[in-house]
C-alpha positions in Angstrom: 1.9 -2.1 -39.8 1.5 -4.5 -42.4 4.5 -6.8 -44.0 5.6 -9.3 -46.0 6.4 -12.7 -44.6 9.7 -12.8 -43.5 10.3 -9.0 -43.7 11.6 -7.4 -40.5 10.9 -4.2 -39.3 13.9 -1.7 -38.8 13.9 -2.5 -34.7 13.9 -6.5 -35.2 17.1 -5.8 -38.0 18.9 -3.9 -35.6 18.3 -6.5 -32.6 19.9 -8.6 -35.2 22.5 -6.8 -36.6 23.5 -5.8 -32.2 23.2 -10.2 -32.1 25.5 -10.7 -34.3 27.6 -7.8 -32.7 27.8 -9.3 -29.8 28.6 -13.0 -30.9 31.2 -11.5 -32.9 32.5 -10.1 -29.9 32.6 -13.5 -28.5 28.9 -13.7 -26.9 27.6 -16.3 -28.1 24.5 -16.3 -25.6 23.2 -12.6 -24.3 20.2 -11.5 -22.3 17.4 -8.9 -22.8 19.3 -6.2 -20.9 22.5 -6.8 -22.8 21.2 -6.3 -26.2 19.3 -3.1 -24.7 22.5 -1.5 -24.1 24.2 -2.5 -27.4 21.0 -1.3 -29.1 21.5 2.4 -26.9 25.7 2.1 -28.5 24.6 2.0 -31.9 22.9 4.6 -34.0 19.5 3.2 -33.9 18.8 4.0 -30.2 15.3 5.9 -31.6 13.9 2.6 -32.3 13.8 1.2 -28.8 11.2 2.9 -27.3 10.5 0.5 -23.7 11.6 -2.5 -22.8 8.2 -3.9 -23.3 8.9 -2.8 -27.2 12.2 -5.1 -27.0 11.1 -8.2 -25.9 8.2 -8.5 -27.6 10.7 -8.0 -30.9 12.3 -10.8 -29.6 9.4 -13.2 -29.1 8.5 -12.3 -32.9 11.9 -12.8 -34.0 11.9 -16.5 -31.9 9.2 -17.1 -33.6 10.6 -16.5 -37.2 13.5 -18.6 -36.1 16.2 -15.8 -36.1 16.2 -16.3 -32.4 16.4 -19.3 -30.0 16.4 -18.8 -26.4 16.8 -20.7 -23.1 16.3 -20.2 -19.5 19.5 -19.5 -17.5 20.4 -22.0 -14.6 18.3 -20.4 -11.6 21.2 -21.5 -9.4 23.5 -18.9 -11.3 20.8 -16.5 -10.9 20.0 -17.1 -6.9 24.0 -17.2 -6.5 24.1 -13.6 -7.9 20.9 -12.8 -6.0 18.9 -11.8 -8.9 16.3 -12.8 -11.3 16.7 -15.6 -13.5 17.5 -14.5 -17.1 15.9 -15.9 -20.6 19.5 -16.2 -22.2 19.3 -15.6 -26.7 21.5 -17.0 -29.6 21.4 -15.9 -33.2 20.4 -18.9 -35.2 21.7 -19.2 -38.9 18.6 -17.9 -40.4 19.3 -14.7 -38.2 22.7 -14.7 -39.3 21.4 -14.7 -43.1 18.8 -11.9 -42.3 21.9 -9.9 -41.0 23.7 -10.7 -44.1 20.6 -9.7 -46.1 20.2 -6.2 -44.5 24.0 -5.4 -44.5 23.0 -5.9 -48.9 20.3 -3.9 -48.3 21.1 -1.2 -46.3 22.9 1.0 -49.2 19.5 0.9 -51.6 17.2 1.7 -48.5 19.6 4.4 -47.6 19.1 5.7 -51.5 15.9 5.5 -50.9 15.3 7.2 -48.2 17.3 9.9 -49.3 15.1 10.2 -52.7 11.9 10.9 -50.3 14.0 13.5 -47.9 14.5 15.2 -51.5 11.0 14.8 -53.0 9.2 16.4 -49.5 11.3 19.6 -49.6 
């Protein structure tokens, strides 16, 4: 799929929109599997097909700068005898692209209406 730079695709805005979910909830840091179950909560649970799909969404949106990760501690992780986990934030830009999709959302919705209509 083709796109403009800086456009996101519907799965990388909703991994944002569930990021700023959770910090609003008061996580400010969350891992892979966290944002996979908030992602299942909401109504876009269609667009996570495999993990595999998820975290390559988040190396993309790390690399736009939406994301910023860290490894956790691997004493944390060996006290709770598991693996270590790559822990994410929501940078500022992220938080913008949240606030641009939230502006957006009612004209794609139109939008997508319009086709539904036109195909039948």
């Amino acid at each position: 799929m083709r796109r403009k730079p800086g456009a996101l695709v519907p799965l990388e805005e909703a991994i944002c929109s569930a990021a700023a979910g959770l910090c609003r909830r008061g996580s400010g840091e969350f891992h892979g599997y966290e944002l996979a179950k908030q992602l299942a909560g909401d109504a876009e649970r269609r667009l996570l097909t495999a993990y595999g799909t998820l975290y390559r969404a988040l190396g993309r949106l790390e690399e736009m700068g939406l994301l910023q990760s860290r490894r956790e501690d691997p004493e944390i992780a060996a006290r709770e005898n598991r693996p270590g986990r790559r822990l994410y934030t929501l940078t500022a830009a992220g938080q913008e692209a949240v606030r641009q999709s939230v502006r957006r959302a009612p004209q794609t919705t139109a939008a997508r209406r319009r086709r539904r209509e036109a195909r039948a």
